[in-house]
SELUM-647274 format. One line per field, with one value per residue: residue in three letters; x, y, z of N, C-alpha, C, O in turn; residue number from 1. Coordinates in Angstrom, 1 decimal. Layout:
N
aa	ALA:...
n_px	X:...
n_py	Y:...
n_pz	Z:...
ca_px	X:...
ca_py	Y:...
ca_pz	Z:...
c_px	X:...
c_py	Y:...
c_pz	Z:...
o_px	X:...
o_py	Y:...
o_pz	Z:...
i	NUM:...
***
This chain:
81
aa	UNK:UNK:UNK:UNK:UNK:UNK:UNK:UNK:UNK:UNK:UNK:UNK:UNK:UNK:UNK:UNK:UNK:UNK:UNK:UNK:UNK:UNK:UNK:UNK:UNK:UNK:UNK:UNK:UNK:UNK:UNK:UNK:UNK:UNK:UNK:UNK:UNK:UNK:UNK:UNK:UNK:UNK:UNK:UNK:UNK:UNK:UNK:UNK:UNK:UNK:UNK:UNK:UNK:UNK:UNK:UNK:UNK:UNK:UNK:UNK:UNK:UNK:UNK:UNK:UNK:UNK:UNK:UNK:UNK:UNK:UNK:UNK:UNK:UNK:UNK:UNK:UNK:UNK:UNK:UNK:UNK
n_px	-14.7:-14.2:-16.0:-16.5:-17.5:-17.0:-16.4:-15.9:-12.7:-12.1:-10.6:-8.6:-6.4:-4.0:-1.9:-0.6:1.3:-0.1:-2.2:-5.7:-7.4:-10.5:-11.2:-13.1:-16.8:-18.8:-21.8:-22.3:-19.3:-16.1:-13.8:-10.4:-7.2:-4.3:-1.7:1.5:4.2:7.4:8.2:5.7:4.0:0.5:-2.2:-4.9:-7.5:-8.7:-6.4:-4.3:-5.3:-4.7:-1.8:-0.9:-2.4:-0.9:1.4:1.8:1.2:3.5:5.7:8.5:10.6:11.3:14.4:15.1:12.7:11.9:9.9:8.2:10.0:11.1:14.6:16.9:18.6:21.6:21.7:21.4:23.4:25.5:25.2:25.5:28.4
n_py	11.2:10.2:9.3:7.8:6.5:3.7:1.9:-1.4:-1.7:0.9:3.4:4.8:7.4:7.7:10.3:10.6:8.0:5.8:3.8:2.3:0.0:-1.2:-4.7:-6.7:-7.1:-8.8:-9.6:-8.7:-8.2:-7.1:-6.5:-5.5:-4.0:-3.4:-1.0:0.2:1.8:0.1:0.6:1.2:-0.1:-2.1:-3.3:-5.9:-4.7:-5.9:-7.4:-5.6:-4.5:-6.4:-7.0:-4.7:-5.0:-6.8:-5.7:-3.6:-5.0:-6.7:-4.9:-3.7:-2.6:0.7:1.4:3.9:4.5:4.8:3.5:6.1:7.5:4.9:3.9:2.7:-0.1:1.0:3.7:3.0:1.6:4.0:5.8:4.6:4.6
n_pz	-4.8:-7.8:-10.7:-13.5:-16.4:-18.5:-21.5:-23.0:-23.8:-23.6:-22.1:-19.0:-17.7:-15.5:-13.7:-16.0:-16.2:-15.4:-16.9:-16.6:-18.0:-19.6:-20.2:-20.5:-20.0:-18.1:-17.1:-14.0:-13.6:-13.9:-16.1:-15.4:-17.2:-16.2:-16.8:-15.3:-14.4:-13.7:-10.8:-9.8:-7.3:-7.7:-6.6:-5.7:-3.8:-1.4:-1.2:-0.5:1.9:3.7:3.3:4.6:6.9:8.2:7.7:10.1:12.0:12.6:12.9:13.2:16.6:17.0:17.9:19.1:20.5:23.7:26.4:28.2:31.5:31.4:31.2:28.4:28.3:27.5:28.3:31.1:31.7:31.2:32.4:35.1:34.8
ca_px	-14.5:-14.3:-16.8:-16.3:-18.3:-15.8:-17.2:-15.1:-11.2:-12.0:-9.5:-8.5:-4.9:-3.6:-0.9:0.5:1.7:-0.7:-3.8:-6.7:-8.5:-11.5:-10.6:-14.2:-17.4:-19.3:-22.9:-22.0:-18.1:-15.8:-12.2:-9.6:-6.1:-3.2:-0.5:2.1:6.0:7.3:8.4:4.7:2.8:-0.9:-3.0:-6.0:-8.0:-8.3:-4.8:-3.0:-5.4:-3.3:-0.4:-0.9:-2.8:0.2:2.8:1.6:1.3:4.8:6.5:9.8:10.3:12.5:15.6:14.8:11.8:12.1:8.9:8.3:10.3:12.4:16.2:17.4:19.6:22.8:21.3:21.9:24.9:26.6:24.3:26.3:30.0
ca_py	10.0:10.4:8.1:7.6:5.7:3.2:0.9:-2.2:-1.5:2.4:3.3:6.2:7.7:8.7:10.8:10.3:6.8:4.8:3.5:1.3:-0.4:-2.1:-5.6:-7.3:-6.8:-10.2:-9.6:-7.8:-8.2:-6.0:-6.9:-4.4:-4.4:-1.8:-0.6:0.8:1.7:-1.3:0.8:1.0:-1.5:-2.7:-4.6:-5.7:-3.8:-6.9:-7.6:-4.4:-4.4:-7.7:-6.3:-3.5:-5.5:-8.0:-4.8:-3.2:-6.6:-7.3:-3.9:-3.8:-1.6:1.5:0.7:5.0:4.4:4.2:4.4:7.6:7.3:3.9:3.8:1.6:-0.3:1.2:4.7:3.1:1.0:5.1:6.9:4.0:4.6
ca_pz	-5.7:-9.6:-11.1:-14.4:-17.6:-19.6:-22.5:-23.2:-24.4:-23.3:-20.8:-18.2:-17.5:-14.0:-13.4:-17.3:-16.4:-15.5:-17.7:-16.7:-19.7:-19.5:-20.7:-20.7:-19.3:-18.1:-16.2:-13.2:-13.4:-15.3:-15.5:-15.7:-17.1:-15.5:-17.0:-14.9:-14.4:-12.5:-9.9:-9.3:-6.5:-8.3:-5.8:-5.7:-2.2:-0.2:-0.9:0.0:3.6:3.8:3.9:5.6:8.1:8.0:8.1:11.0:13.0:12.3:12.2:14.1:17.0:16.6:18.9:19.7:21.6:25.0:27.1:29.4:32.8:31.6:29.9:27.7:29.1:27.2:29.0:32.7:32.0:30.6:33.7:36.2:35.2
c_px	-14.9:-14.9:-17.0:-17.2:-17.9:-17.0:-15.8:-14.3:-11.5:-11.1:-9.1:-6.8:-5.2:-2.4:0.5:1.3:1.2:-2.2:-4.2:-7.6:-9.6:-11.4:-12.0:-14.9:-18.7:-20.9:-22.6:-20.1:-17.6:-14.0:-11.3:-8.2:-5.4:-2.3:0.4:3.5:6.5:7.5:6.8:3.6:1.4:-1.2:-4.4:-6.6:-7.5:-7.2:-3.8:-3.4:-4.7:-2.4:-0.3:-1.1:-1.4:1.7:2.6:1.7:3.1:5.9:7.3:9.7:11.3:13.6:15.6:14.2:12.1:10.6:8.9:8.5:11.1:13.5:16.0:18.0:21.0:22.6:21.6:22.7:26.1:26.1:25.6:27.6:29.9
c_py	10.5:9.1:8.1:6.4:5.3:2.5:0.1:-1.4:-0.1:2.4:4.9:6.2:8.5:9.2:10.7:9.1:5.7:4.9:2.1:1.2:-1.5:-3.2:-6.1:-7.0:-7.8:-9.8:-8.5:-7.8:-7.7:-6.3:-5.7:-4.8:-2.8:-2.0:0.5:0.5:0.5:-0.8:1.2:-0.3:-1.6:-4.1:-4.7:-5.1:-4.8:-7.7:-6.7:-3.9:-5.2:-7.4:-5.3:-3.7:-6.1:-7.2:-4.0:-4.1:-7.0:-6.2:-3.4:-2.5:-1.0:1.0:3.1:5.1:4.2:5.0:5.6:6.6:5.7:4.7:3.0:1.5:-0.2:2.4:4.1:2.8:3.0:6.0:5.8:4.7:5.5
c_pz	-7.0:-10.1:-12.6:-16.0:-18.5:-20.3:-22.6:-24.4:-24.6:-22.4:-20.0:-18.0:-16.0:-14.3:-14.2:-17.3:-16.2:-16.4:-16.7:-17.9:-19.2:-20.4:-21.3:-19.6:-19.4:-16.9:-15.5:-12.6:-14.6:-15.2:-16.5:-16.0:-16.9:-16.3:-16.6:-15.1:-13.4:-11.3:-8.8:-8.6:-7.4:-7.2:-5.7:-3.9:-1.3:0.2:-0.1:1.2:4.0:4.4:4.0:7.2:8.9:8.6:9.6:12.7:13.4:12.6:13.7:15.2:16.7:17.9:19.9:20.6:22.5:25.7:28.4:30.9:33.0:30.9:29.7:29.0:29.3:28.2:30.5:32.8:31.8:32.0:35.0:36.7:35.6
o_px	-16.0:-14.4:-18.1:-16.9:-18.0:-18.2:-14.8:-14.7:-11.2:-10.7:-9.4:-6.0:-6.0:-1.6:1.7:2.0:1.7:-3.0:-3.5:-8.3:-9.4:-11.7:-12.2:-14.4:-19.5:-20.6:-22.7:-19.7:-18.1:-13.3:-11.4:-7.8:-5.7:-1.9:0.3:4.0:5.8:7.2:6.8:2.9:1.4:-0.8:-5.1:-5.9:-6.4:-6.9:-2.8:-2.7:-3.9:-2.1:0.6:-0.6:-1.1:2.6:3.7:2.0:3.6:7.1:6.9:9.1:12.2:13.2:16.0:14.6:12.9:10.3:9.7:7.9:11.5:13.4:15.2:18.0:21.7:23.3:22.2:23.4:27.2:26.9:26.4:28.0:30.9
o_py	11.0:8.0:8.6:5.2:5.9:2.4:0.7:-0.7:0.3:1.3:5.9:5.3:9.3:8.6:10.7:8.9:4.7:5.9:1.3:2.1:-2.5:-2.9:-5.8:-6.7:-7.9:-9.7:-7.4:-7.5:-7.8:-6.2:-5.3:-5.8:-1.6:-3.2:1.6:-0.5:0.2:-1.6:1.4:-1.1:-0.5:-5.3:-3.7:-5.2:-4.9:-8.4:-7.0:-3.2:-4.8:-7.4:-4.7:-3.2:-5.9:-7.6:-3.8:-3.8:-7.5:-6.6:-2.9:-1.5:-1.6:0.3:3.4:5.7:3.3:6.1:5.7:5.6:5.3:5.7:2.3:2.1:-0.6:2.2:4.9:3.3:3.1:6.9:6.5:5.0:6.1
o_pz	-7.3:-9.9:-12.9:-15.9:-19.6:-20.0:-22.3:-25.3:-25.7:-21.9:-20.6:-18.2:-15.6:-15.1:-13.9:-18.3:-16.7:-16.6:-16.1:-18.4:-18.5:-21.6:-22.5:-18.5:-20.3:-15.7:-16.1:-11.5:-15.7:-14.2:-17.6:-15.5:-17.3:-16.5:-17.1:-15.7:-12.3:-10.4:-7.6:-9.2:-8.0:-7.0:-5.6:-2.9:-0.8:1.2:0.6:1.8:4.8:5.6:3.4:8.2:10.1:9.4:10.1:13.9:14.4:12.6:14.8:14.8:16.3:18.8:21.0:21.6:22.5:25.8:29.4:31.3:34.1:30.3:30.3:30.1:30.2:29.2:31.2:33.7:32.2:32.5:35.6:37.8:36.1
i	1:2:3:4:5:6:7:8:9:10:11:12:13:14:15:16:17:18:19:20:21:22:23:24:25:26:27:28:29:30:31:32:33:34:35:36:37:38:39:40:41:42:43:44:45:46:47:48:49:50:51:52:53:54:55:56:57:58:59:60:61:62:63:64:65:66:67:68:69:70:71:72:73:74:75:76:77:78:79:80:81
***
């Protein structure tokens, strides 16, 4: 991990397109503003375990799969004729 030492409206670059700027800096909270390409997601952590949590939970089966030692059932109806 890269640990870094901003001061308010200092800012870091990733990968020539994104910046984080240090917006304000209140007690022990520091608020950040991103600027990325839109084709870029920005989430905050506990959001993007969310939906990950959320995508994983949810996440369709392949119609490939077939477990060890069944067929589908297109596979026995073409095994029958």
């Amino acid at each position: 991990m890269l640990v870094l030492s901003r001061k308010k409206n200092e800012s870091i670059v990733i990968n020539d397109s994104i910046s984080i700027v240090v917006v304000e800096i209140r007690g022990d909270k520091v608020r950040l503003g991103v600027e990325a390409p839109k084709d870029v997601t920005v989430h905050r952590k506990e959001v993007y375990d969310a939906i990950k949590s959320y995508d994983l939970k949810h996440e369709p089966v392949s119609e490939g799969l077939v477990s060890e030692g069944r067929q589908s059932s297109d596979d026995v109806s073409e095994n029958a004729g």
